[in-house]
C-alpha positions as CSV (number, residue, x, y, z in Angstrom):
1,X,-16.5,48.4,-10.6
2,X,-14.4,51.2,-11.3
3,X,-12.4,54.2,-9.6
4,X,-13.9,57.7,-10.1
5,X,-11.8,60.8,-9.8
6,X,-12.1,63.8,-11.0
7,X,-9.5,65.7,-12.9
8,X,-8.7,69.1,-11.7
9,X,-7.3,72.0,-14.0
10,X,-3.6,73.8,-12.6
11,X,-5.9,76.5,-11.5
12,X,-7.8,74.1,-9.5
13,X,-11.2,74.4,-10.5
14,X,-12.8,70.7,-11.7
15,X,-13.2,70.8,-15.4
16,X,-14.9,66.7,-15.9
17,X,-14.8,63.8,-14.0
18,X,-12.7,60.6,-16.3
19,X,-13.9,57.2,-15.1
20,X,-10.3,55.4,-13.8
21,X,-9.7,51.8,-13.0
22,X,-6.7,50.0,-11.6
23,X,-4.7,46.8,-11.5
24,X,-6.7,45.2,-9.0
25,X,-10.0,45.7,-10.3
26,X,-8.9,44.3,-13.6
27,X,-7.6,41.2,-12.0
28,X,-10.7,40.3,-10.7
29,X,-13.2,41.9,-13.6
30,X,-11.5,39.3,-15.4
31,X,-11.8,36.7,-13.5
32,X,-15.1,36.9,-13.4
33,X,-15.9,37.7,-16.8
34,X,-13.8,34.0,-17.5
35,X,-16.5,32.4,-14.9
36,X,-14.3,32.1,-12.1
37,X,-16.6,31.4,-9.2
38,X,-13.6,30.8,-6.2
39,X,-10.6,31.9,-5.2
40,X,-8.0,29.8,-2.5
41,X,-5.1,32.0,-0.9
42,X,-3.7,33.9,1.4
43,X,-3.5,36.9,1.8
44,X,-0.9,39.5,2.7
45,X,1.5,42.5,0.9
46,X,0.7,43.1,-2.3
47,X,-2.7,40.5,-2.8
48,X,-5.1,41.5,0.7
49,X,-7.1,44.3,-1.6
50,X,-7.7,42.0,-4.5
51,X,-9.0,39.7,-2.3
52,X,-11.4,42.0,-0.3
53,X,-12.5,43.3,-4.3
54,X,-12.7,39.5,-5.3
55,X,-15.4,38.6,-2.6
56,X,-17.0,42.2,-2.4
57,X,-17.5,41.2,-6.4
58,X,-19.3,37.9,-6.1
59,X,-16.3,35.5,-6.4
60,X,-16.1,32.8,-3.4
61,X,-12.8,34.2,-1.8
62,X,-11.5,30.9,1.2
63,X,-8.5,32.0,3.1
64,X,-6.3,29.4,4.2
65,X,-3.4,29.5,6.7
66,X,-0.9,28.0,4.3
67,X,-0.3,28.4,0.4
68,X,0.3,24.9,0.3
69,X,-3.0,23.8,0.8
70,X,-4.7,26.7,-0.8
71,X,-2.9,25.3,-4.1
72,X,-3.8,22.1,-3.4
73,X,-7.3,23.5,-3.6
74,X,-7.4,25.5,-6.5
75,X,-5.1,22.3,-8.5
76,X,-8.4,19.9,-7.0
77,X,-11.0,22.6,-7.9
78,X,-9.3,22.1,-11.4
79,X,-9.7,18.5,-11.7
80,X,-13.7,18.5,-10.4
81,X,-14.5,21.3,-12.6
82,X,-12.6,21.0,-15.6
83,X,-11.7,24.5,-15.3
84,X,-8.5,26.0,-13.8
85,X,-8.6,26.3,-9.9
86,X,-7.4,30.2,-8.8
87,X,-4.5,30.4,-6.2
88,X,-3.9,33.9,-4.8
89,X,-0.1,34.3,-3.0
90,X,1.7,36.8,-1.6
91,X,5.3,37.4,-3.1
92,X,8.2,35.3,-2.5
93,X,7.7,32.9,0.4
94,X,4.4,32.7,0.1
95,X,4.8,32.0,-3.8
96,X,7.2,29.0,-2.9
97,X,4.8,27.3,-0.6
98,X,2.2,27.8,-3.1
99,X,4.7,26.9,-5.9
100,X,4.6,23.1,-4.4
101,X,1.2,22.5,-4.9
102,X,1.8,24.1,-8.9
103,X,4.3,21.5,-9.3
104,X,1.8,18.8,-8.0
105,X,-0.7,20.2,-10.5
106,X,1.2,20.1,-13.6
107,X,2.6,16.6,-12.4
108,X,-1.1,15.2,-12.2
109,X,-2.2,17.4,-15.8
110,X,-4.7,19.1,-13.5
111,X,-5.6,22.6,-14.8
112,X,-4.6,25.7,-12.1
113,X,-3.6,29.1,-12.3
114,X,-1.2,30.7,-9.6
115,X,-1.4,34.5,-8.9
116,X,1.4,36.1,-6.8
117,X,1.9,39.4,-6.4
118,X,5.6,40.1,-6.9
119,X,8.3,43.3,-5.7
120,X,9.1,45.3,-8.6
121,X,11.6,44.5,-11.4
122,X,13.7,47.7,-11.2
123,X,15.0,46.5,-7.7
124,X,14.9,42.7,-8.2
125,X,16.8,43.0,-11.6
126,X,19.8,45.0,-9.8
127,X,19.4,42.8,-6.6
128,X,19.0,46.2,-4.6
129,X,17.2,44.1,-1.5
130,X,13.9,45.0,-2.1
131,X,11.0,43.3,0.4
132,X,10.2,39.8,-0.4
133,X,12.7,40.2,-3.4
134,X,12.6,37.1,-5.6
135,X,13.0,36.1,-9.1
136,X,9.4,34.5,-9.1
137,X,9.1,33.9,-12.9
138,X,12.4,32.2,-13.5
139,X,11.7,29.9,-10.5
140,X,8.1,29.1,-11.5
141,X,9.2,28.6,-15.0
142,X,10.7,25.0,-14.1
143,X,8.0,23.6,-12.5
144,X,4.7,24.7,-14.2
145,X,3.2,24.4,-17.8
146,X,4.0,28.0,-18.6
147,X,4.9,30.9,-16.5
148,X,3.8,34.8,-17.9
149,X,4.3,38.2,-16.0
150,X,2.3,41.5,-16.5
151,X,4.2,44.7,-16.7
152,X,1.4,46.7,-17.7
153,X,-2.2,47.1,-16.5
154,X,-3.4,47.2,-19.6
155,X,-1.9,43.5,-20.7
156,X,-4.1,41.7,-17.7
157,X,-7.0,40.8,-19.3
158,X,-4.5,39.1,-21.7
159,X,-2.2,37.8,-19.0
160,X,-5.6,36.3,-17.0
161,X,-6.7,35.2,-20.9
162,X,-3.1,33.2,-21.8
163,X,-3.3,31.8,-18.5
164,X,-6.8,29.9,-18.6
165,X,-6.3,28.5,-21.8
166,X,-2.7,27.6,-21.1
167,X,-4.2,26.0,-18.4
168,X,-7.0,23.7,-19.7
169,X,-5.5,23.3,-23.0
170,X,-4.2,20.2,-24.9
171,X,-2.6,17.9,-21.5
172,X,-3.8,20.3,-18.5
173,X,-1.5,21.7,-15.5
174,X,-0.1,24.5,-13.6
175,X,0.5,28.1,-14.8
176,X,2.1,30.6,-13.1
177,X,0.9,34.6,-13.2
178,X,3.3,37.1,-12.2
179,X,1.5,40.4,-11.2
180,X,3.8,43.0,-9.7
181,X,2.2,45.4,-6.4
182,X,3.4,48.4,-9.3
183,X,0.9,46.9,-11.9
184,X,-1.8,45.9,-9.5
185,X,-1.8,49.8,-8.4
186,X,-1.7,51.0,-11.5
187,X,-4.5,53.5,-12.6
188,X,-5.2,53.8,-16.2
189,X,-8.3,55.0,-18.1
190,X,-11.7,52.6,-16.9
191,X,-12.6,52.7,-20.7
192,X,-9.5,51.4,-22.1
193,X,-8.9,48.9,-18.9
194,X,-13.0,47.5,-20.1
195,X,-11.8,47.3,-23.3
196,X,-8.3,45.0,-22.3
197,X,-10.7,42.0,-21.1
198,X,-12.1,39.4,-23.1
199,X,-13.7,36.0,-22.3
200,X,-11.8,32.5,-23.3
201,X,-14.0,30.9,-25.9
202,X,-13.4,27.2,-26.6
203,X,-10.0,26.8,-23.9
204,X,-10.4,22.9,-24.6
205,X,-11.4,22.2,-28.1
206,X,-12.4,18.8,-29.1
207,X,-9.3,16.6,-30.4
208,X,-10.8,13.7,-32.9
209,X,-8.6,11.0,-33.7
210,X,-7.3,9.9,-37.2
211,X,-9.9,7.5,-39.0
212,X,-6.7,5.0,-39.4
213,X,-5.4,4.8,-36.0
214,X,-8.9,3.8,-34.9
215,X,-8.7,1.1,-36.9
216,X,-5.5,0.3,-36.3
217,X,-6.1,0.0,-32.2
218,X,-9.9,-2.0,-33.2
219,X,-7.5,-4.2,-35.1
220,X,-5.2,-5.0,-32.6
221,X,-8.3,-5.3,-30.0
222,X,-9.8,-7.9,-32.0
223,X,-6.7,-10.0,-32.2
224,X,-6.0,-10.1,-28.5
225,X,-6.1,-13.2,-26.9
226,X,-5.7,-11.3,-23.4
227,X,-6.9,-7.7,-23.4
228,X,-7.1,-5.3,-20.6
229,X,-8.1,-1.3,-20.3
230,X,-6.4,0.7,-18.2
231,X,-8.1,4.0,-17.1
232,X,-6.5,6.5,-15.4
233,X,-7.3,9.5,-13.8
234,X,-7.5,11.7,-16.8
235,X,-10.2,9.1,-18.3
236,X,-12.1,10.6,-14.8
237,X,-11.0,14.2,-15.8
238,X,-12.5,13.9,-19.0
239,X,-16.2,13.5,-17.9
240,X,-16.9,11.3,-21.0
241,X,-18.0,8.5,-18.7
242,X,-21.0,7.7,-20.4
243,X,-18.9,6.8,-23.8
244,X,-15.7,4.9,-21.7
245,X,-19.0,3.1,-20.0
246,X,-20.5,1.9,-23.5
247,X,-16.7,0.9,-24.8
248,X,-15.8,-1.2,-21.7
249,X,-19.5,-2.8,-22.6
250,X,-19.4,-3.4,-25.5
251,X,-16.4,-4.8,-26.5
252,X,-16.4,-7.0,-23.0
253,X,-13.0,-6.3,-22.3
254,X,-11.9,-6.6,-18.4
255,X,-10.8,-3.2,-17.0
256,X,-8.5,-1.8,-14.5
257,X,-9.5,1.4,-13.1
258,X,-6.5,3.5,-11.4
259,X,-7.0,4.8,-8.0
260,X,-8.6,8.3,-9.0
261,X,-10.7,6.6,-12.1
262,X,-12.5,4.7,-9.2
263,X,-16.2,5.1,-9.6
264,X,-15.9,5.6,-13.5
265,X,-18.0,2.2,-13.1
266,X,-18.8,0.6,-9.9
267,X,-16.3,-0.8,-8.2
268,X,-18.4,-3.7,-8.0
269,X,-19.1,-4.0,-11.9
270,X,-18.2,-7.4,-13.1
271,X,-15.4,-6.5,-15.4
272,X,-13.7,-5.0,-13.1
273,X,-10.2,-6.4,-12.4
274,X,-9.1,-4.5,-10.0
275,X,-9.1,-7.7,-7.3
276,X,-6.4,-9.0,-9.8
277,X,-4.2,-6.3,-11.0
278,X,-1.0,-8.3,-10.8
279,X,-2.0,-11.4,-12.3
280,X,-3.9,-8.9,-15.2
281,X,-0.8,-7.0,-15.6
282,X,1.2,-9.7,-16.1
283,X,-0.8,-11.7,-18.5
284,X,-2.1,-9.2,-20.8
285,X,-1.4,-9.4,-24.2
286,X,-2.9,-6.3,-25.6
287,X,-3.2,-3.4,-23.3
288,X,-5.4,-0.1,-23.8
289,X,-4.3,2.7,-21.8
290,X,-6.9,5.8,-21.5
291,X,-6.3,8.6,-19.5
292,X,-3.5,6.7,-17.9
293,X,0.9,6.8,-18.6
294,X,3.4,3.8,-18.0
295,X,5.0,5.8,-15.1
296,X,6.2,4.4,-11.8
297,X,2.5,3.8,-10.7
298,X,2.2,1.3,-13.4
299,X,5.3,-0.3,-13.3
300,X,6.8,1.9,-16.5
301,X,5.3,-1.0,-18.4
302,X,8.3,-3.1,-18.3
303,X,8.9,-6.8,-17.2
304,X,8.1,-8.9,-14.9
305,X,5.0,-6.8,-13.8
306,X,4.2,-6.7,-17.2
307,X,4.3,-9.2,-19.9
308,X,7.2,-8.9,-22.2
309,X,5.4,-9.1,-25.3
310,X,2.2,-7.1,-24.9
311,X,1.5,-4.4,-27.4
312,X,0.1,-1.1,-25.8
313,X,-2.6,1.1,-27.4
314,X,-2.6,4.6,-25.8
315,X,-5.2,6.9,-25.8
316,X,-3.5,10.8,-24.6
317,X,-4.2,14.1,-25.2
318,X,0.0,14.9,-26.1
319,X,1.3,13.1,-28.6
320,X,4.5,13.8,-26.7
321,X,3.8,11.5,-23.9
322,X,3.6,8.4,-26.1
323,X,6.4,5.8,-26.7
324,X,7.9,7.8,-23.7
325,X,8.0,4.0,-21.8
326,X,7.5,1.1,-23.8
327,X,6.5,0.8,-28.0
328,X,3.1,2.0,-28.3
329,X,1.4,-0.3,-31.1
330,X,-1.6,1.7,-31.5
331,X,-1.2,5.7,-30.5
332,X,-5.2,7.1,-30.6
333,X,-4.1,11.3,-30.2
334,X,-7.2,13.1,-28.9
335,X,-9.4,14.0,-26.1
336,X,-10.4,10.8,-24.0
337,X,-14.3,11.6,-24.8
338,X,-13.7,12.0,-28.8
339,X,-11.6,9.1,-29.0
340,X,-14.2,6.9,-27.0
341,X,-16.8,7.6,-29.1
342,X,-15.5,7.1,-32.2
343,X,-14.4,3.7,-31.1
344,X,-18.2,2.9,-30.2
345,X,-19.1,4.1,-33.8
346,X,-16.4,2.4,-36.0
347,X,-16.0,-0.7,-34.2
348,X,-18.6,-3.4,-35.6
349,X,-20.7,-5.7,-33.3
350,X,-19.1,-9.0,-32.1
351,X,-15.4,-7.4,-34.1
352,X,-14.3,-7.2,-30.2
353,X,-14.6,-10.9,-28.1
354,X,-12.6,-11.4,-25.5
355,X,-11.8,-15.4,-25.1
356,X,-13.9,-17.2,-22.0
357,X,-10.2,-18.6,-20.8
358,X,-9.4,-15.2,-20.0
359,X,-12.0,-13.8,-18.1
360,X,-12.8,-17.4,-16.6
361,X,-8.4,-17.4,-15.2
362,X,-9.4,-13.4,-14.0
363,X,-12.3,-14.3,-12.5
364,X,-11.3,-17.4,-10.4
365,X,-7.7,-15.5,-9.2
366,X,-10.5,-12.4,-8.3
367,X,-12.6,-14.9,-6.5
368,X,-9.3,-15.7,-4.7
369,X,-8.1,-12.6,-3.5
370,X,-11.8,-11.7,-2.4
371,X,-11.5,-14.2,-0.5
372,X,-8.0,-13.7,1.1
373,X,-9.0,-9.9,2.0
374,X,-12.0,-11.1,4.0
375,X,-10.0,-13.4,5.9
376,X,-8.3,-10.4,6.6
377,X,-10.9,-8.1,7.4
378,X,-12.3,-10.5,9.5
379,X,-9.5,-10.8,11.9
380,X,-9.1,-7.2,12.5
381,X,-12.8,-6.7,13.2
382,X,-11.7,-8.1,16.9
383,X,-8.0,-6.9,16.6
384,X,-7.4,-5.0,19.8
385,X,-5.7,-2.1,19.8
386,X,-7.6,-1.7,16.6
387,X,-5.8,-2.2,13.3
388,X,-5.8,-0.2,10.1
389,X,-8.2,-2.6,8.3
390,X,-10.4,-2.9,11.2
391,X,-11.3,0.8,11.3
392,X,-11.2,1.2,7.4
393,X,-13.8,-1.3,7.1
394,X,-16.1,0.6,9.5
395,X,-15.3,3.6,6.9
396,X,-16.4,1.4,4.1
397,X,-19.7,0.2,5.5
398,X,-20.7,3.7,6.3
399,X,-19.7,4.7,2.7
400,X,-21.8,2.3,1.1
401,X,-24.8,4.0,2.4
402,X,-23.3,7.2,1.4
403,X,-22.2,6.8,-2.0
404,X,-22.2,11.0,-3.1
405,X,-19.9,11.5,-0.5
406,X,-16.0,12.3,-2.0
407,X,-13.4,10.4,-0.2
408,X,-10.1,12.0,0.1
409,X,-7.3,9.9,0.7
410,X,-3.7,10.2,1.6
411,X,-0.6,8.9,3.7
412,X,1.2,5.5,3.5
413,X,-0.5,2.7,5.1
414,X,-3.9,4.6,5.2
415,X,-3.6,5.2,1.5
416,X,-3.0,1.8,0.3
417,X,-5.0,0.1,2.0
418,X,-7.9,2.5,1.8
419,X,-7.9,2.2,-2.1
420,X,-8.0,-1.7,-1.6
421,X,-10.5,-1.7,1.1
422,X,-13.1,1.4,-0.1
423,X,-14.6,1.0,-3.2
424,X,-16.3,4.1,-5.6
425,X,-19.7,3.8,-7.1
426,X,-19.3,7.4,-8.7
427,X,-17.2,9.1,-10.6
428,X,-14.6,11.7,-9.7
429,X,-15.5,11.2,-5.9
430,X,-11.9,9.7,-4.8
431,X,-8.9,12.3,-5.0
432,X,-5.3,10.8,-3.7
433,X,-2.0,11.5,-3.8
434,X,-1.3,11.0,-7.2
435,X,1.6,10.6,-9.8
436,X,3.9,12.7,-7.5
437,X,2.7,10.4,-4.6
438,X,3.0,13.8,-2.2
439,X,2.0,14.2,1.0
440,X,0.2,17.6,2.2
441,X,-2.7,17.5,-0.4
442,X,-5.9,16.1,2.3
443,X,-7.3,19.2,3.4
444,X,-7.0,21.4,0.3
445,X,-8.5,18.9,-1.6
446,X,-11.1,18.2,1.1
447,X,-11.5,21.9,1.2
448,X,-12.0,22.4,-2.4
449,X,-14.5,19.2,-2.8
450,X,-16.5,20.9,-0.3
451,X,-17.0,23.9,-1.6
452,X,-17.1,23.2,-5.3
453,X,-19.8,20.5,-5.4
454,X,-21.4,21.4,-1.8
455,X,-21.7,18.0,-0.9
456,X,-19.7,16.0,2.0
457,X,-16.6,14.9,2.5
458,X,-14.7,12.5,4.0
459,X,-10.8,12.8,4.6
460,X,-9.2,9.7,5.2
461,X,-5.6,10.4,6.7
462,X,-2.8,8.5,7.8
463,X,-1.3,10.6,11.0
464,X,1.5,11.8,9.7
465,X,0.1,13.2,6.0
466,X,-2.3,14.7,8.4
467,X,0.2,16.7,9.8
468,X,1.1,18.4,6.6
469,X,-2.0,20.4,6.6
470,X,-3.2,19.6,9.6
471,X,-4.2,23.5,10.5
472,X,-6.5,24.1,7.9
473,X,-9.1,22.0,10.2
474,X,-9.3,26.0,11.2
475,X,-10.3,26.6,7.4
476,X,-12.6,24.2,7.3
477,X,-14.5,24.9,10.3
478,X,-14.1,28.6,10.0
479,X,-15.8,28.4,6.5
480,X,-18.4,25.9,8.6
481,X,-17.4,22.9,5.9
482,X,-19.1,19.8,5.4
483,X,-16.2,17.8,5.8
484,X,-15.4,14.6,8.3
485,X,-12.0,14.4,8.8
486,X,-10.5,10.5,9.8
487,X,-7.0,10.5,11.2
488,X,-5.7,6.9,11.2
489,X,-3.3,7.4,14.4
490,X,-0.5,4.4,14.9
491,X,1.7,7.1,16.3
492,X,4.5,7.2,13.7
493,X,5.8,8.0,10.0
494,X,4.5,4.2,9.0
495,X,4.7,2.7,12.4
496,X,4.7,4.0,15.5
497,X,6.6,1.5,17.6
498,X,10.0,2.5,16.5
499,X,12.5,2.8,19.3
500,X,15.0,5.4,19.6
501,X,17.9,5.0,20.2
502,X,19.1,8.0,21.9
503,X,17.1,10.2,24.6
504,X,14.7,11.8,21.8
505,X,12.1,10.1,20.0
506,X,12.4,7.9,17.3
507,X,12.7,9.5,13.9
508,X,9.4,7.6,12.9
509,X,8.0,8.6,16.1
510,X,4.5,11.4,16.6
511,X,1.7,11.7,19.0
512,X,-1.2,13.7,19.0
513,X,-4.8,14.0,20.1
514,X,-6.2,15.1,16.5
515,X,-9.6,15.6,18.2
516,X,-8.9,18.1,20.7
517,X,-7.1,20.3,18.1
518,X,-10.5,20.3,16.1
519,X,-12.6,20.9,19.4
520,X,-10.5,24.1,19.9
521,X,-11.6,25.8,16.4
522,X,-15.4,24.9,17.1
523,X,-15.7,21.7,15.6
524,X,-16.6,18.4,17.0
525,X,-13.9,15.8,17.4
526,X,-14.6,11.9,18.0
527,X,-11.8,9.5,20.1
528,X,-12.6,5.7,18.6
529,X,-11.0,2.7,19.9
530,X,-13.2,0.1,18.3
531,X,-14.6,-0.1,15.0
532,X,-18.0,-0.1,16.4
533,X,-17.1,3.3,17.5
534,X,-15.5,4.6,14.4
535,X,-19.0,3.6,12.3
536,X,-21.5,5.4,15.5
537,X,-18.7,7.9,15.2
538,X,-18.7,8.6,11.2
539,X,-22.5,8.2,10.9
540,X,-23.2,10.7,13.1
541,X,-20.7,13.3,11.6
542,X,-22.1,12.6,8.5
543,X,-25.7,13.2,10.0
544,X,-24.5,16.6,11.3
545,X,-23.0,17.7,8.2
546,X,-20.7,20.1,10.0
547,X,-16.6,19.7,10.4
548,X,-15.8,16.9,12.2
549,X,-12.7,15.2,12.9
550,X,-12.6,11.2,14.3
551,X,-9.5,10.2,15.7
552,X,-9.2,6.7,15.2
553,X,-6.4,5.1,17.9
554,X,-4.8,2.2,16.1
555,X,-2.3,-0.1,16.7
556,X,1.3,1.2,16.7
557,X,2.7,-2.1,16.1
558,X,0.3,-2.2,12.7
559,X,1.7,-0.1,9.0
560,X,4.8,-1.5,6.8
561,X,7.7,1.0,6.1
562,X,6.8,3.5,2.7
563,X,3.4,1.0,2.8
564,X,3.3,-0.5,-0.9
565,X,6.8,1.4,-2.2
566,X,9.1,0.4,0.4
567,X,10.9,-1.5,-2.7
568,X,12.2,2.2,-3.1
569,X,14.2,2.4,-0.2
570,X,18.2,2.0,-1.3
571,X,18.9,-1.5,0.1
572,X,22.3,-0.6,1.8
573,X,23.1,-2.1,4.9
574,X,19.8,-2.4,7.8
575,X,19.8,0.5,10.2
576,X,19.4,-0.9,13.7
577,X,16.1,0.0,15.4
């Protein structure tokens, strides 16, 4: 789409009409000639035309009410797609509330591209006080994977061109693209702006690993007396599940999955060690890392989680990340789908066996712990006021007869316990809170599951994570979302029984009818007491396939401080309660 105008002589009479474009169209003519089917933002001075053009063009344009979540979107539209999720801010404030969920991108390697407008560099350079005047490229700089700004309409197409492939290439994450309101109204020549834009070909080329290091890592497989694989959430990025499938197969070899790999196999696939983690940590004596670091999540590798002596093989995309922990034995540099199937085709049959005393000791301490967490579910079926594991085992009963639907997942106690207690059957249907472990992410992830695949959603939410993003319930249901959102209420950051100690409530301390703030947006909101209620509760929402939002009461008294991490609170002296 282009601007006419026609071009008038001094004397006034019209002597041709020139075809003229601007800055905005070109924005979003490349976009979509880079196959960008969505947009998440919010809109406001200098960004609300490009966002009319956008969805006037074809592109899915979702308007949030915070940048936050919008980010959160676009970084979760990244990882489902493989291709980088577009965030549209406003300058300054709104590009710092969006900046957040860049941060969170680039943290978790998940491929997104923010685009703020910005105020115009002759006033922000002198500090003159322009509107919304801010230094956006300096600040983005130190928290995404690159950061580029257009001066010039003609250098978008390149700008929008740097900042896909920047985006998908080598380890994914965040970039930032600065587009002044002087640029986006700039009118050049339609022509010449046409002739600015080109398509990415090949953002993500294939990265095939050295013929040696294979054999080096099939080497050090073959000697291990204790082996374990380790997949991580960019083994579920990389869509290669068919070859990390075959691999785990064939060579036998028990497997951990992290919490957003879940579903890579069935939780339920006899390999699986995730009943066991500690002991399997602890024990192994060769350990083969794929889509997964030795950061906090994992312990940083080191002892007495992990065995002092085991030897690591890594599979990663960036060389730089290896050795960044512990030794890495056997470094396998390349994409996680290349790598795995060259492993199928060098290793021989039988050159992998992993000793019966290994998986019999897994298997027996699985059995165990099986049996431990039944105990436990079965005394909070009863539990009254219901208890976290009482309702999340109504969630995972319902689940189990709806295996497409993606599970979203965040908060304290509602996160690690729902990982434990839900289990995947397919792939790249559990997003989570990730490496950064931040809060906020539920309903632009929701959001963006919802709309990218078009199938439902459940949003599994601790109360106070909830709060975070709590408003876009107005985003989902104004975009009429197939999304069930499950607030796990105990009242508090953690717990809910905290007692203050002055007139006001405890720091710890929230309250909140979560369905009546849906009911007020159009959407139909559930009060459950009882786990029979949650299940009649989620299986009709699910039926409806319209937004939904359960508010499951649960026991104050129920939830441990920081949940599974509260060995990161400074140990200085107790705080009375």
């Amino acid at each position: 789409m282009t601007i006419a105008s026609l071009r008038e002589s001094e004397a006034g009479g019209v002597v041709g009409a020139e075809k003229l474009t601007d800055g905005i169209h070109l924005v979003v003519d490349a976009l979509k000639l880079n196959e960008v089917d969505a947009i998440y933002g919010v809109v406001g001075i200098p960004i609300t035309d490009l966002a009319r053009l956008a969805q006037a063009s074809g592109i899915r344009y979702v308007g949030f009410r915070h940048e936050s979540a919008a980010g959160h979107a676009a970084a979760a539209a990244g990882f489902l797609t493989k291709k980088p999720g577009i965030c549209l801010t406003v300058s300054a404030p709104g590009f710092l509330n969006g900046l957040v969920a860049l941060a969170n991108a680039t943290v978790n390697c998940f491929p997104m591209v923010q685009i703020s407008g910005s105020s115009e560099r002759h006033l922000v350079d002198l500090q003159r006080g322009d509107y919304e005047e801010m230094d956006q490229l300096a600040a983005a700089r130190q928290f995404a994977k690159a950061a580029y700004r257009v001066h010039r309409a003609e250098d978008i197409g390149r700008g929008v061109a740097r900042a896909i492939r920047t985006a998908v290439s080598g380890r994914p994450g965040g970039v930032y693209l600065d587009i002044p309101a002087a640029v986006l109204g700039e009118v050049i020549d339609a022509d010449l702006g046409a002739a600015s834009l080109w398509q990415v070909v090949d953002p993500a080329p294939r990265q095939v690993p050295d013929s040696a290091a294979l054999d080096r890592a099939i080497e050090l497989l073959a000697s291990a007396q204790r082996p374990l694989v380790v997949l991580g959430k960019g083994a579920a990025y990389a869509q290669a599940d068919e070859q990390i499938r075959q691999f785990i197969e064939l060579t036998g070899a028990p497997y951990l999955p992290m919490s957003m790999a879940k579903g890579l196999l069935p939780d339920d696939h006899p390999q699986s060690v995730a009943s066991t983690r500690s002991l399997a940590l602890r024990r192994a004596d060769v350990v083969m890392l794929v889509g997964a670091r030795l950061n906090w999540l994992l312990g940083h590798g080191d002892s007495p989680q992990w065995n002092a002596d085991a030897k690591f093989i890594q599979v990663d995309i960036a060389s730089t990340e290896l050795d960044s922990n512990q030794p890495i034995a056997a470094p396998l540099v390349g994409d996680v789908g290349s790598v795995m199937q060259a492993l199928i085709e060098r290793t021989k049959p039988g050159q992998i066996a992993v000793p019966a005393q290994w998986r019999d000791e897994l298997s027996a301490r699985s059995a165990e712990n099986v049996g431990k967490m039944a105990k436990r579910l079965k005394a909070a079926e009863s539990a009254h006021p219901m208890k976290f594991l009482g309702a999340l085992q109504a969630i995972r009963d319902v689940l189990r007869d709806n295996p497409g639907a993606y599970v979203v997942n965040e908060g304290a106690n509602a996160l690690d316990l729902a990982r434990n207690t839900i289990g995947m059957q397919v792939p790249r249907h559990r997003l989570d809170s990730g490496t950064w472990g931040v809060m906020g992410i539920g309903m632009g992830y929701a959001i963006a599951a919802a709309v990218e695949t078009g199938g439902p959603v459940v949003a599994i939410e601790g109360d106070s994570a909830f709060g975070f993003s709590g408003m876009e319930i107005e985003t989902i249901c104004r975009y009429n979302l197939p999304i069930v959102t499950i607030v796990l209420n105990n009242s508090g950051v953690y717990r809910g029984d905290d007692v203050s100690a002055s007139g006001d409530p405890a720091p710890t301390s929230l309250r909140a009818r979560h369905d009546l703030m849906i009911a007020a947006f159009g959407g139909k909101g559930y009060r459950a007491e009882t786990p029979v209620e949650v299940t009649a509760a989620l299986r009709e929402a699910l039926a409806l396939g319209k937004p939904a939002l359960i508010d499951c009461v649960i026991d104050p008294t129920d939830g441990t401080e920081s949940g599974n991490i509260a060995h990161l609170n400074p140990k200085g002296i107790t705080v009375q309660r």
